[in-house]
N, C-alpha and C positions, 0 to 999 in steps of 0.2 A: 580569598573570601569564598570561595568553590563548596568549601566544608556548612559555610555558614547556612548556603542555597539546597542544600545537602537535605536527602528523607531525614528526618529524624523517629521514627515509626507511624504507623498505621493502625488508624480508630475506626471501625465500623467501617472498614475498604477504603478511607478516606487518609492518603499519602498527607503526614507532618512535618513540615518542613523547620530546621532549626531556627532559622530565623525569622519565618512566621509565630514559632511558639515565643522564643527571647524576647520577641518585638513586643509583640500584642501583652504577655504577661508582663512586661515593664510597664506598659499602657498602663494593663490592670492597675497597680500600684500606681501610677501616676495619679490615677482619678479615684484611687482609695483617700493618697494625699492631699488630695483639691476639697473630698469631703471632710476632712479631717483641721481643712486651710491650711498644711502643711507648705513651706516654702519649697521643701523636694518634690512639688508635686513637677514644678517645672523643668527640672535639670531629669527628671526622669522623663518627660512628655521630650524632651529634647533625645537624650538618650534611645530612646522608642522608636523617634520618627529617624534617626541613623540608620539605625538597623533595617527597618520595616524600609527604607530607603535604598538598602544595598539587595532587597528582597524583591523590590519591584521591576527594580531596573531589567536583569535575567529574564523579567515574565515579558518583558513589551509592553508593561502596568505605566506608558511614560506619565498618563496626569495620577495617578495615584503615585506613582515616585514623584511627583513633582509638590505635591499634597503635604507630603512630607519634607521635603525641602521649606515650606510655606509653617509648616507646624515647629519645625527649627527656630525658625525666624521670629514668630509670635512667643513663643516659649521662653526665647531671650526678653523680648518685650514685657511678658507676663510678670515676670520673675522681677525685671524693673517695678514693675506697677505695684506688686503687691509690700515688695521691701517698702516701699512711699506710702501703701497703706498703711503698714504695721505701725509705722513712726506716728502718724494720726489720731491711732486708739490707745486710750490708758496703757490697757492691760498687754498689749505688744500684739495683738493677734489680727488678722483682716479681716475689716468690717464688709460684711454680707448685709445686700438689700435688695429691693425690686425695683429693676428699673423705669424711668418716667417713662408716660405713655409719649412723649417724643422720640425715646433713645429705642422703645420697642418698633416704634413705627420704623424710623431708622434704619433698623435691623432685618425687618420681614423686606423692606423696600430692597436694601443693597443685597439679602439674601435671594431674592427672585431676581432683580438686574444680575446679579455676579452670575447667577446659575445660567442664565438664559446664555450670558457672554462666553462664558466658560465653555459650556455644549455647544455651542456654534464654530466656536476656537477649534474644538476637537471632532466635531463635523467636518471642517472644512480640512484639518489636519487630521486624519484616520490615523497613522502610525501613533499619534498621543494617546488614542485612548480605542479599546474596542466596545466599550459602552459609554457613550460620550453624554448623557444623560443623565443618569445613574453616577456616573464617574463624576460629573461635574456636580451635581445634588451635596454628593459628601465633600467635595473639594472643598466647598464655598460653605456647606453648613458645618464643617469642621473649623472653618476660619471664625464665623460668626461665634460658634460653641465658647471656642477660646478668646475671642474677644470679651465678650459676656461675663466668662470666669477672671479674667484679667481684670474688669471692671468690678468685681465681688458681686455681680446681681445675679440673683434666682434664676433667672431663665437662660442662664447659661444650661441648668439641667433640662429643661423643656429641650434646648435646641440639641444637645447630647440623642436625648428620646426620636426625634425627628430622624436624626441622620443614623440612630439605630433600624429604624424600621428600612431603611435601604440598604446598609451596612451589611445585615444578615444575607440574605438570601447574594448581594454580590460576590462578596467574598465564599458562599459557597459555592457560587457558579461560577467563578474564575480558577480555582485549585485551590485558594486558601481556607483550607475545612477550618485550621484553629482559631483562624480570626472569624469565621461565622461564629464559633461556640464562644467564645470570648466576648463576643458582642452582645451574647445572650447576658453574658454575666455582667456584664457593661449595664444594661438595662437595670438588669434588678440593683444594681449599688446607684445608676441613677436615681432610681426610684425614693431610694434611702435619704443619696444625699440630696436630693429636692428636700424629704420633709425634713432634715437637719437645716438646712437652710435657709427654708420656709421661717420653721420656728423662731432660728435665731434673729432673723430679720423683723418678724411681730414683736420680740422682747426686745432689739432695740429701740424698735416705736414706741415703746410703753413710756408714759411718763416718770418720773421718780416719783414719790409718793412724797407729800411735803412735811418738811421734817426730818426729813433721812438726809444726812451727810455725806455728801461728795468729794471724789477725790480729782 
Protein backbone atom coordinates (compact mmCIF):
# COMPACT_ATOMS: atom_id res chain seq x y z
CA UNK A 1 0.00 0.00 0.00
CA UNK A 2 3.34 2.48 0.29
CA UNK A 3 2.47 3.63 -3.52
CA UNK A 4 -1.12 4.34 -2.33
CA UNK A 5 0.44 6.81 0.66
CA UNK A 6 2.75 7.88 -2.20
CA UNK A 7 2.90 12.15 -3.57
CA UNK A 8 0.88 11.96 -6.34
CA UNK A 9 1.94 15.75 -7.45
CA UNK A 10 1.83 19.15 -6.17
CA UNK A 11 -0.81 22.24 -6.40
CA UNK A 12 0.11 25.66 -5.33
CA UNK A 13 3.32 23.96 -2.91
CA UNK A 14 0.60 21.76 -1.68
CA UNK A 15 2.08 17.87 -1.69
CA UNK A 16 -1.18 15.26 -3.29
CA UNK A 17 -1.19 12.28 -1.99
CA UNK A 18 -2.72 9.22 -4.19
CA UNK A 19 -4.97 8.17 -1.83
CA UNK A 20 -6.10 11.29 -0.49
CA UNK A 21 -7.07 12.28 -4.40
CA UNK A 22 -8.89 8.25 -5.05
CA UNK A 23 -10.36 8.68 -1.69
CA UNK A 24 -11.98 11.91 -1.66
CA UNK A 25 -12.85 11.85 -5.62
CA UNK A 26 -14.73 8.46 -4.94
CA UNK A 27 -16.55 10.50 -2.09
CA UNK A 28 -17.22 13.08 -4.83
CA UNK A 29 -19.15 10.60 -6.73
CA UNK A 30 -20.61 9.05 -3.97
CA UNK A 31 -22.64 12.23 -2.98
CA UNK A 32 -23.10 13.11 -6.65
CA UNK A 33 -25.07 9.60 -6.37
CA UNK A 34 -26.94 10.27 -3.01
CA UNK A 35 -28.19 13.55 -5.09
CA UNK A 36 -29.18 11.70 -7.92
CA UNK A 37 -30.73 8.74 -4.97
CA UNK A 38 -28.63 6.46 -6.89
CA UNK A 39 -28.09 2.99 -4.95
CA UNK A 40 -24.07 3.27 -5.95
CA UNK A 41 -24.16 6.08 -3.89
CA UNK A 42 -23.32 3.65 -0.96
CA UNK A 43 -20.97 0.91 -2.26
CA UNK A 44 -18.81 3.95 -3.39
CA UNK A 45 -19.21 5.86 0.22
CA UNK A 46 -17.98 2.39 1.38
CA UNK A 47 -15.18 2.25 -1.22
CA UNK A 48 -13.93 5.88 -0.13
CA UNK A 49 -13.89 5.29 3.37
CA UNK A 50 -11.27 1.94 2.45
CA UNK A 51 -9.02 3.98 0.89
CA UNK A 52 -9.24 7.36 2.88
CA UNK A 53 -8.82 4.53 5.61
CA UNK A 54 -5.49 3.07 4.49
CA UNK A 55 -4.49 7.15 4.24
CA UNK A 56 -5.09 7.93 7.67
CA UNK A 57 -3.74 5.33 9.35
CA UNK A 58 0.44 6.37 8.06
CA UNK A 59 -0.59 10.01 9.17
CA UNK A 60 -1.37 9.05 13.07
CA UNK A 61 -5.09 10.47 11.74
CA UNK A 62 -6.21 7.35 14.33
CA UNK A 63 -10.11 9.04 14.92
CA UNK A 64 -10.31 10.00 11.45
CA UNK A 65 -9.12 6.50 10.37
CA UNK A 66 -11.55 5.28 12.65
CA UNK A 67 -14.33 7.73 11.00
CA UNK A 68 -13.88 5.67 8.35
CA UNK A 69 -14.08 2.49 9.57
CA UNK A 70 -17.67 3.90 11.06
CA UNK A 71 -18.54 5.27 7.39
CA UNK A 72 -18.03 1.36 6.24
CA UNK A 73 -20.34 0.35 8.67
CA UNK A 74 -23.30 2.87 8.15
CA UNK A 75 -22.74 2.46 4.27
CA UNK A 76 -23.63 -1.23 4.55
CA UNK A 77 -26.55 -0.14 6.61
CA UNK A 78 -27.53 2.66 4.23
CA UNK A 79 -27.58 0.56 1.29
CA UNK A 80 -29.95 -1.87 3.29
CA UNK A 81 -32.20 1.03 4.03
CA UNK A 82 -32.56 2.45 0.89
CA UNK A 83 -33.19 -1.14 -1.21
CA UNK A 84 -36.52 -1.28 1.64
CA UNK A 85 -37.14 2.16 0.52
CA UNK A 86 -37.27 1.56 -3.21
CA UNK A 87 -39.64 -1.46 -2.71
CA UNK A 88 -42.21 1.30 -0.90
CA UNK A 89 -42.53 3.68 -3.91
CA UNK A 90 -44.41 2.98 -7.25
CA UNK A 91 -41.88 4.13 -9.47
CA UNK A 92 -38.75 2.10 -7.68
CA UNK A 93 -36.82 5.23 -6.55
CA UNK A 94 -36.27 6.43 -2.70
CA UNK A 95 -38.53 8.56 -1.21
CA UNK A 96 -37.00 11.91 0.09
CA UNK A 97 -38.56 13.94 3.03
CA UNK A 98 -38.07 16.25 5.92
CA UNK A 99 -37.65 14.92 8.98
CA UNK A 100 -40.27 15.23 12.15
CA UNK A 101 -39.35 17.82 14.47
CA UNK A 102 -38.64 14.59 17.02
CA UNK A 103 -36.18 12.77 14.77
CA UNK A 104 -34.40 16.54 14.24
CA UNK A 105 -34.40 17.13 17.82
CA UNK A 106 -32.91 13.57 18.10
CA UNK A 107 -30.23 14.33 15.83
CA UNK A 108 -28.85 17.77 17.01
CA UNK A 109 -29.15 16.04 20.73
CA UNK A 110 -27.01 12.58 19.90
CA UNK A 111 -24.83 15.17 17.59
CA UNK A 112 -23.63 17.41 20.62
CA UNK A 113 -23.71 14.17 23.28
CA UNK A 114 -21.58 12.04 20.59
CA UNK A 115 -19.14 15.12 19.90
CA UNK A 116 -18.57 16.10 23.42
CA UNK A 117 -17.88 11.91 24.11
CA UNK A 118 -15.86 11.69 21.29
CA UNK A 119 -13.39 14.67 22.10
CA UNK A 120 -13.10 13.70 25.63
CA UNK A 121 -12.29 10.00 24.41
CA UNK A 122 -9.40 11.57 22.25
CA UNK A 123 -8.50 14.11 24.98
CA UNK A 124 -8.00 11.61 27.33
CA UNK A 125 -6.27 9.30 24.51
CA UNK A 126 -3.83 12.04 22.45
CA UNK A 127 -2.34 9.25 20.19
CA UNK A 128 -6.15 8.99 18.53
CA UNK A 129 -6.56 12.20 17.47
CA UNK A 130 -4.16 15.48 17.37
CA UNK A 131 -7.34 17.66 17.09
CA UNK A 132 -9.61 15.93 19.26
CA UNK A 133 -12.30 18.47 18.81
CA UNK A 134 -12.38 19.20 15.39
CA UNK A 135 -11.64 15.41 14.79
CA UNK A 136 -14.50 14.53 16.89
CA UNK A 137 -17.03 17.39 15.24
CA UNK A 138 -16.70 15.48 11.85
CA UNK A 139 -16.50 12.10 13.34
CA UNK A 140 -19.95 12.14 14.79
CA UNK A 141 -21.55 14.79 12.17
CA UNK A 142 -20.37 12.52 9.47
CA UNK A 143 -22.28 9.64 11.24
CA UNK A 144 -25.37 11.76 11.69
CA UNK A 145 -25.00 13.05 7.72
CA UNK A 146 -25.34 9.44 6.78
CA UNK A 147 -27.78 8.45 8.97
CA UNK A 148 -30.08 11.28 7.70
CA UNK A 149 -29.38 10.20 4.11
CA UNK A 150 -29.96 6.58 4.96
CA UNK A 151 -33.29 7.68 6.33
CA UNK A 152 -34.13 9.86 2.72
CA UNK A 153 -34.65 13.27 4.87
CA UNK A 154 -33.31 16.66 3.68
CA UNK A 155 -31.24 17.40 6.39
CA UNK A 156 -28.96 15.04 5.77
CA UNK A 157 -27.63 17.86 3.37
CA UNK A 158 -27.80 20.60 6.10
CA UNK A 159 -25.65 18.20 8.17
CA UNK A 160 -23.01 17.44 5.05
CA UNK A 161 -22.93 21.83 5.24
CA UNK A 162 -22.02 21.60 9.04
CA UNK A 163 -19.42 19.22 8.95
CA UNK A 164 -18.06 21.08 5.58
CA UNK A 165 -17.42 24.32 7.35
CA UNK A 166 -14.84 22.17 9.70
CA UNK A 167 -13.85 19.71 7.16
CA UNK A 168 -12.08 22.50 5.05
CA UNK A 169 -9.62 24.27 6.87
CA UNK A 170 -8.76 20.56 8.93
CA UNK A 171 -7.88 18.79 6.32
CA UNK A 172 -5.71 21.69 5.08
CA UNK A 173 -3.99 21.87 8.32
CA UNK A 174 -3.24 18.42 8.68
CA UNK A 175 -1.36 17.74 4.95
CA UNK A 176 -4.49 16.82 3.09
CA UNK A 177 -4.63 19.72 0.62
CA UNK A 178 -7.09 17.55 -1.93
CA UNK A 179 -9.48 16.69 0.58
CA UNK A 180 -9.77 20.52 1.72
CA UNK A 181 -10.42 21.29 -2.07
CA UNK A 182 -12.87 18.53 -2.47
CA UNK A 183 -14.76 19.63 0.35
CA UNK A 184 -15.12 22.90 -1.30
CA UNK A 185 -16.74 20.98 -4.16
CA UNK A 186 -18.66 19.02 -1.63
CA UNK A 187 -20.36 22.10 -0.50
CA UNK A 188 -21.45 23.38 -3.62
CA UNK A 189 -23.13 19.79 -4.90
CA UNK A 190 -24.48 20.00 -1.22
CA UNK A 191 -25.97 22.98 -1.88
CA UNK A 192 -27.56 21.51 -5.24
CA UNK A 193 -28.70 18.46 -3.84
CA UNK A 194 -30.52 20.30 -0.82
CA UNK A 195 -32.57 22.14 -3.46
CA UNK A 196 -33.21 18.75 -5.41
CA UNK A 197 -34.40 17.31 -2.44
CA UNK A 198 -36.14 20.03 -1.08
CA UNK A 199 -38.26 20.16 -4.16
CA UNK A 200 -38.86 16.54 -4.46
CA UNK A 201 -40.02 16.33 -0.94
CA UNK A 202 -42.79 19.53 -1.53
CA UNK A 203 -44.18 17.56 -4.66
CA UNK A 204 -44.50 14.54 -2.63
CA UNK A 205 -46.54 16.56 -0.20
CA UNK A 206 -48.78 17.74 -2.92
CA UNK A 207 -52.07 16.31 -3.08
CA UNK A 208 -53.31 14.63 -6.26
CA UNK A 209 -55.54 16.78 -7.77
CA UNK A 210 -59.14 14.83 -7.72
CA UNK A 211 -59.83 13.14 -10.73
CA UNK A 212 -56.55 12.08 -11.73
CA UNK A 213 -55.93 8.37 -11.87
CA UNK A 214 -53.67 6.51 -9.74
CA UNK A 215 -51.54 3.84 -10.08
Amino acid sequence: MNWLNSGAFIVLGQHIKWSDMIGNTIGLIALACGLRRSLWSWPAQFLSGLILFAAFVPAHLVGSAGKQVVVMVVAAWGWGQWVRSRKQVADGSVAVRFGTWRERTMMLAGAALGTAAVALLFTAYPALSRDPWPDAYIFVGTIVAMYAQARGMVEFWFAWLLVNLVGVPLNFAGGFAFSGFVYVIYSALVLWGLRDWWLRSRSACMPTPEGTATS
